[in-house]
N, C-alpha and C positions, 0 to 999 in steps of 0.2 A: 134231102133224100136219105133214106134208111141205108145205115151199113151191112144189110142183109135185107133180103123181103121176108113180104111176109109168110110164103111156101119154107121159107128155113127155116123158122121158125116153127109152122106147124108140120112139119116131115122129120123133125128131128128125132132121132131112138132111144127116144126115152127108156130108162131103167121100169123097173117094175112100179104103180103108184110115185114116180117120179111128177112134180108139176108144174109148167113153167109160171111162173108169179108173176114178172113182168120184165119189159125190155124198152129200152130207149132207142132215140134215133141213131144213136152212134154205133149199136151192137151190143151195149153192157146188158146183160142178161142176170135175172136172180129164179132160183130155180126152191122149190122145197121139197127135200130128201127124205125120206120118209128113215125112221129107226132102222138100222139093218142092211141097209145099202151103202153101200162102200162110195165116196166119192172118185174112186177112180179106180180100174182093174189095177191090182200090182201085178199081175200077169192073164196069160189069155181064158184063164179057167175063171177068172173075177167078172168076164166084161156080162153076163149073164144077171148078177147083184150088182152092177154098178150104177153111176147114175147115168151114164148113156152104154147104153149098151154093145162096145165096137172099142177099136183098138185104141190103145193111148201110148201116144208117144211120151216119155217121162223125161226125155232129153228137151222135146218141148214144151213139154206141160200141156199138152192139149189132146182132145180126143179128134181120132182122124176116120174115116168113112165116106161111102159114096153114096150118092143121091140116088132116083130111079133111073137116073139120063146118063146116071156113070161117072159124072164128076167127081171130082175130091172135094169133100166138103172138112173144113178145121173148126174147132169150137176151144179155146181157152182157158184152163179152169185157173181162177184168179184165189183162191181160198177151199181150205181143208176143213172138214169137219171127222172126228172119228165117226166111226161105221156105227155105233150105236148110239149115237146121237144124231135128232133128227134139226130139220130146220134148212134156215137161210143158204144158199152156195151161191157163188159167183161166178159168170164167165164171160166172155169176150168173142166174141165175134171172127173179130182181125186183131192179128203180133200186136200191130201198134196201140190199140186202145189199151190190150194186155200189158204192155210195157207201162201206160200211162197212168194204168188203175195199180198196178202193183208198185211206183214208185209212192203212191198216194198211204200204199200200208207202211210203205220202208217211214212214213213222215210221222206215223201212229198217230193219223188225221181220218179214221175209220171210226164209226160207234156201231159197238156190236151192245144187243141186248138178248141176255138171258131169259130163259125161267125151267124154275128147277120146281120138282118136289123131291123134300126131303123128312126124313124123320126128325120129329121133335120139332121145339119153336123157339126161335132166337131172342134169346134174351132183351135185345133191343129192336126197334121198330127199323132202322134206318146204321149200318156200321161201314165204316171202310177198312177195310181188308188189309193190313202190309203184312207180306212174310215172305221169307226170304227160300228159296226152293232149291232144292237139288236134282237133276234128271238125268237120267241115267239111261243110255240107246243101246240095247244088245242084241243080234241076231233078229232083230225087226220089232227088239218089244221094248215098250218105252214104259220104265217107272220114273214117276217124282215121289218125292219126298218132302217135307215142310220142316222137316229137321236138318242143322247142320249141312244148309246150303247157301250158295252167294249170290242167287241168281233172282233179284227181286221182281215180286208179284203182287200188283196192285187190284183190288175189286171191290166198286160200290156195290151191298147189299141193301137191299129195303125188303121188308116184309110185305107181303100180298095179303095172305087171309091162310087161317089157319082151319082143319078138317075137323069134323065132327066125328065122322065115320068109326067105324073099327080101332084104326090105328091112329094114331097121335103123328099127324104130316103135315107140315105146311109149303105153300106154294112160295117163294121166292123171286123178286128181279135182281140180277146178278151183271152187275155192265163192269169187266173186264178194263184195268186202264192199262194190262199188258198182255201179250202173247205167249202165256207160258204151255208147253204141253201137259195137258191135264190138270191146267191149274186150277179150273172153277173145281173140278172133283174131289181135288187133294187139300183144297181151302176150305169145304164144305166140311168134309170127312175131319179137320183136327178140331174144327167147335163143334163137336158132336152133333153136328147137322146133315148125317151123309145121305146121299142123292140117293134115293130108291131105286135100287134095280141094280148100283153101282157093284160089279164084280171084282172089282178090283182093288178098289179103297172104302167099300161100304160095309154096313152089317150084315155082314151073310144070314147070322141067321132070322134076322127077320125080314133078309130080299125073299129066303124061302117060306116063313110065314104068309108075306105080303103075295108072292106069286099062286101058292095055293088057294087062298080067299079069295083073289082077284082074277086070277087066269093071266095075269100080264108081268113077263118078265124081264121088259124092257128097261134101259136106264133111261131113267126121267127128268131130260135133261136136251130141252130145246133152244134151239137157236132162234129166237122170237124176229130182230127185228136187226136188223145192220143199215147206216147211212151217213153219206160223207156227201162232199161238193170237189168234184175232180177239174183237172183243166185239160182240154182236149181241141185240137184246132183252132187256137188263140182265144176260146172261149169257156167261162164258168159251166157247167153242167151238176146241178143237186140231182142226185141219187135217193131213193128209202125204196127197200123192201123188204116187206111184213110175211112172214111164213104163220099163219093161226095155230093156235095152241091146238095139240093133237086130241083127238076126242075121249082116250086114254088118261089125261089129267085130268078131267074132266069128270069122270065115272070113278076116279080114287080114291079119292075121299068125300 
């Protein structure tokens, strides 16, 4: 028997173009966050752009709400994505699967897969990444840096296909073998590969070229695909879920 039915799942408050991808029998839920939506209200003026729309406890990590019938209903959220990045989320049902799946991250036994566009095209077909990061947390704003830092950061690259269009972009798969903040962005951005759209560590002035010719000002940079094999009630459970490349990569080049 399902660790929710299937009414919670479809009554849940969803964010705006929020969409649920798919769920198991235990509760694990993968959801795809559209660019722009915040994975979780940092406060009550957020839950409007988040990706459920209703209070979040940050002490629990989960979003809290009540049904038609008035119950309290909890949802889990198991993984962070920044606000302008779209793709993959994860969440939980019930505390304990939450515990179960986020002991599974502490084990860095998770495969996340990227895809980026970026400007320009990488010298090799297929590279791996090491470099060593700095990250710095001020008043809720988070920079890294890829210089004069000790905090290493590993990512398979491989090339996808490169664009004809206008601009000189290619598509990228980018599978992270660490959790750094902002590291796919800040690893892109030092091999002169920065992610389109990136406000922060990108080429500005051809995010504004690009966003004029194109109308799309988003940072292009999704969360394609995440999957592990967790253990839960003395037994193996495999995981995959697939968020599709947004229709925006698509029309870019």
């Amino acid at each position: 028997m399902s660790a929710a039915p299937a009414e919670f799942w479809n009554t849940l408050p969803l964010g705006r173009d929020v969409h649920l991808l798919t769920h198991d029998v235990n509760g694990l839920a993968a959801f795809d966050k559209p660019a722009g939506i915040l994975s979780h209200p940092n406060d009550s003026g957020d839950a409007p752009r988040s990706l459920l729309t209703c209070r979040y406890d940050k002490a629990g990590e989960c979003f809290v709400w009540k049904d038609a019938a008035g119950a309290e209903r909890r949802l889990w959220l198991l993984n962070r994505l920044d606000g302008a990045t779209s793709g993959v989320l994860l969440c939980a049902a019930t505390e304990a699967l939450a515990s179960a799946i986020k002991t599974q991250f502490a084990k860095k036994q998770v495969r996340k897969i990227y895809h980026a566009l970026v400007f320009g095209k990488p010298a090799e077909k297929t590279q791996l990444w090491r470099d060593l990061l700095a990250v710095q947390k001020a008043g809720g704003v988070i920079r890294t840096t890829a210089t004069r830092g000790n905090i290493p950061a590993h990512t398979q690259m491989t090339f996808v296909r490169h664009g004809q269009g206008t601009f000189s972009t290619s598509l990228v798969r980018l599978e992270p073998h660490t959790g750094r903040s902002h590291q796919l962005r800040v690893q892109c951005a030092k091999r002169s590969l920065p992610i389109v759209g990136d406000q922060t560590y990108g080429d500005f002035a051809l995010n504004r070229t690009f966003a004029k010719t194109t109308g799309s000002k988003r940072l292009f940079l999704h969360s394609l695909e995440t999957s592990f094999t967790y253990e839960f009630s003395g037994r193996s459970h495999p995981f995959k879920a697939v968020a599709p490349l947004p229709r925006e990569f698509q029309v870019a080049y």
